[in-house]
C-alpha positions in Angstrom: -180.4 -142.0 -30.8 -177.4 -139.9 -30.2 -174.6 -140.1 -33.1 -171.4 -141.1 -31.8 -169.6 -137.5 -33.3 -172.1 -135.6 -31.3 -171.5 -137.7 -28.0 -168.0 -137.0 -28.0 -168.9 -133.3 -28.7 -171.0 -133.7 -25.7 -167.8 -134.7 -23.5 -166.0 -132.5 -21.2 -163.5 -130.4 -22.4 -163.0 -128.9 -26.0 -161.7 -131.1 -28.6 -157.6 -130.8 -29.3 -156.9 -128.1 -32.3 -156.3 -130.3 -35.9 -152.9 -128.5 -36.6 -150.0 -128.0 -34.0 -150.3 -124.6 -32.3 -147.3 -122.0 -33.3 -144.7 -121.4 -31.5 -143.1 -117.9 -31.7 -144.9 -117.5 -35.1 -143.3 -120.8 -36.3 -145.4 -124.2 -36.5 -144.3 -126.7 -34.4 -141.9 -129.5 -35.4 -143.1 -133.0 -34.6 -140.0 -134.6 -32.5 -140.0 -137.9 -33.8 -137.4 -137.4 -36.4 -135.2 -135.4 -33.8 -135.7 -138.9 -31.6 -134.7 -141.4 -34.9 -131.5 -139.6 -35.1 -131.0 -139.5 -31.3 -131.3 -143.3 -31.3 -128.9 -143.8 -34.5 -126.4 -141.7 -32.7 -126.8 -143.7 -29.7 -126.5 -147.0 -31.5 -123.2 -146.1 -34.0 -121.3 -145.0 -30.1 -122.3 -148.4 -28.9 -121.3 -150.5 -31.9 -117.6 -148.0 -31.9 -117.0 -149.0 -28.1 -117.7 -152.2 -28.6 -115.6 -152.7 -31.7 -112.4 -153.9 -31.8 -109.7 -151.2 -32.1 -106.9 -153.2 -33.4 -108.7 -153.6 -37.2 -108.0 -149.8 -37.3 -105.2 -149.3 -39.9 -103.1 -146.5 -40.8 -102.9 -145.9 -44.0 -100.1 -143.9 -46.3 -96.3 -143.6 -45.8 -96.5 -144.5 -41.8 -98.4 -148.0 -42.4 -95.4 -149.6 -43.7 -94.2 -149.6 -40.1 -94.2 -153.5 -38.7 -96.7 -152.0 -36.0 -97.0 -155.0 -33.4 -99.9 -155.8 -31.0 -99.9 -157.5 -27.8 -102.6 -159.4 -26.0 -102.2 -161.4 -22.6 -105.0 -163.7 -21.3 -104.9 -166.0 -17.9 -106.5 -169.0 -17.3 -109.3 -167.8 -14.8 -112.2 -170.8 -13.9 -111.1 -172.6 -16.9 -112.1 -169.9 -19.5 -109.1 -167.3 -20.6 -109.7 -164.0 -19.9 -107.3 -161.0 -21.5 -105.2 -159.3 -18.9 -105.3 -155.7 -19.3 -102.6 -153.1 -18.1 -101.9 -152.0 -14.6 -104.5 -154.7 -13.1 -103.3 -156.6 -9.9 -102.8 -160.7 -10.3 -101.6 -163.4 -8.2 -98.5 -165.1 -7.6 -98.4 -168.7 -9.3 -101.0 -167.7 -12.3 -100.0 -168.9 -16.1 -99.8 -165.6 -18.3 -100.8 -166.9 -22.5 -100.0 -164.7 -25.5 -101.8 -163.9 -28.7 -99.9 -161.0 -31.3 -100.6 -159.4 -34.5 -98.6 -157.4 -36.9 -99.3 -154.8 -39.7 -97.4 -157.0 -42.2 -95.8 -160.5 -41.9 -93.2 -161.1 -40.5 -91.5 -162.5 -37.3 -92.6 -161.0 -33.5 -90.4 -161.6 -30.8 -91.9 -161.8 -27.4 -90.2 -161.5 -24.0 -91.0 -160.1 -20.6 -89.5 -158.2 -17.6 -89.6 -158.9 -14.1 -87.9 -159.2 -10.9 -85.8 -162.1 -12.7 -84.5 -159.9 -15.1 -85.2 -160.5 -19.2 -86.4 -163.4 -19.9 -87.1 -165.1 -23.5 -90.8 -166.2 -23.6 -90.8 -167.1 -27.8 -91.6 -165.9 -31.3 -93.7 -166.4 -33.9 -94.1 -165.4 -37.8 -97.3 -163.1 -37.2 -99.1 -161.1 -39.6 -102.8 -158.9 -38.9 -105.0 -161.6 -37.7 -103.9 -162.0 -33.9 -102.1 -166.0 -33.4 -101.5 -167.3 -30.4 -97.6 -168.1 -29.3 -97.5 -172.0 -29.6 -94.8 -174.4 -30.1 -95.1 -177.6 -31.1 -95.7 -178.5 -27.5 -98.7 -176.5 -27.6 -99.7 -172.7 -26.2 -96.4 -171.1 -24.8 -97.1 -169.5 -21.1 -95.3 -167.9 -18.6 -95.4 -168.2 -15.0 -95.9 -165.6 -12.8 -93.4 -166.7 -9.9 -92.7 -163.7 -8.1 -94.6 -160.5 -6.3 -93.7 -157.7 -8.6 -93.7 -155.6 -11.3 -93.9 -157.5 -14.8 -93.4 -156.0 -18.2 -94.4 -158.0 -21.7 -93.1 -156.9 -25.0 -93.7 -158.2 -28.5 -91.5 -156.2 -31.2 -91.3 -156.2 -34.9 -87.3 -155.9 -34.5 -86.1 -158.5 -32.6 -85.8 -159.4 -29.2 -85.2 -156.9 -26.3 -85.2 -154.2 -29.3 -88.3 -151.9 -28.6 -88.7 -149.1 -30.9 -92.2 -147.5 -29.8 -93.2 -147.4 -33.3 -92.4 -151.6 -33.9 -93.3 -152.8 -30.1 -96.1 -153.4 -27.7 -96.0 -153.1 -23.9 -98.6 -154.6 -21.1 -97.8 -154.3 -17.6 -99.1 -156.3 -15.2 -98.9 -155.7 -10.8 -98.6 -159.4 -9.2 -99.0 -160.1 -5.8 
């Protein structure tokens, strides 16, 4: 009886070499590692699109600036989805407003459109984002009119937008 080592001695084709073969004088480098780090890489740019860009905080001299962000959502198929700027809506859709600030303090809110300025509400915000309520409940504007529409939210006041206190989203109805 045959011993197992010598029958696969006895197979076609010489057995592979026990050490890698050199390349260029240089042994070969397995590519695993090379892989792990590929995959790492891969995995921190998915978690840093997906994250949320408004916990980024400047820090120093600059972050005592009332920095103000904006975020619309519309009711679409009874879930709120955020509007986002330049996208096209529809006449007779309910725009709903959630803002943040660097530091507490009041944000005004107020928008633009083919009715001129128009007051939508304030709120005493501070870094986690709050949705504009009164005591009636969320605070929503109507989207009336084909046009042009522009939000604000400032630090300052109302109809004040210093670019370094205010936030902008502009949405196309039709």
């Amino acid at each position: 009886m045959l011993d197992v080592d010598q029958q696969i001695r006895n197979l076609k084709g010489p057995l592979p070499p026990e050490q890698p073969p050199d390349v260029h004088g240089r042994r070969a480098v397995p590519r695993w590692p090379a892989a792990i780090l590929a995959a790492a890489a891969g995995v921190l740019l998915f978690i840093n699109a997906q994250s949320d860009d408004s916990t980024l905080r400047e820090r120093g001299a600059a972050s005592d600036v009332s920095s103000v962000d904006l975020r619309l959502f519309m009711e679409r198929d009874s879930q709120l989805q955020r509007l986002r700027h330049g996208e096209r809506y529809e006449t007779g859709q309910r725009v709903f407003f959630s803002v943040s600030r660097a530091s507490v303090g009041p944000v005004f809110v107020w928008a633009s459109g083919p009715d001129g300025l128009v007051s939508v509400g304030n709120i005493s915000g501070g870094p986690q984002h709050q949705n504009l309520a009164s005591d009636a409940g969320a605070v929503a504007y109507q989207l009336e009119q084909a046009g042009t529409y522009t939000f604000y939210a400032s630090s300052v006041a109302e109809g004040a937008c210093d670019p370094d206190r205010c936030d902008t989203v502009i949405v196309e109805v039709h």
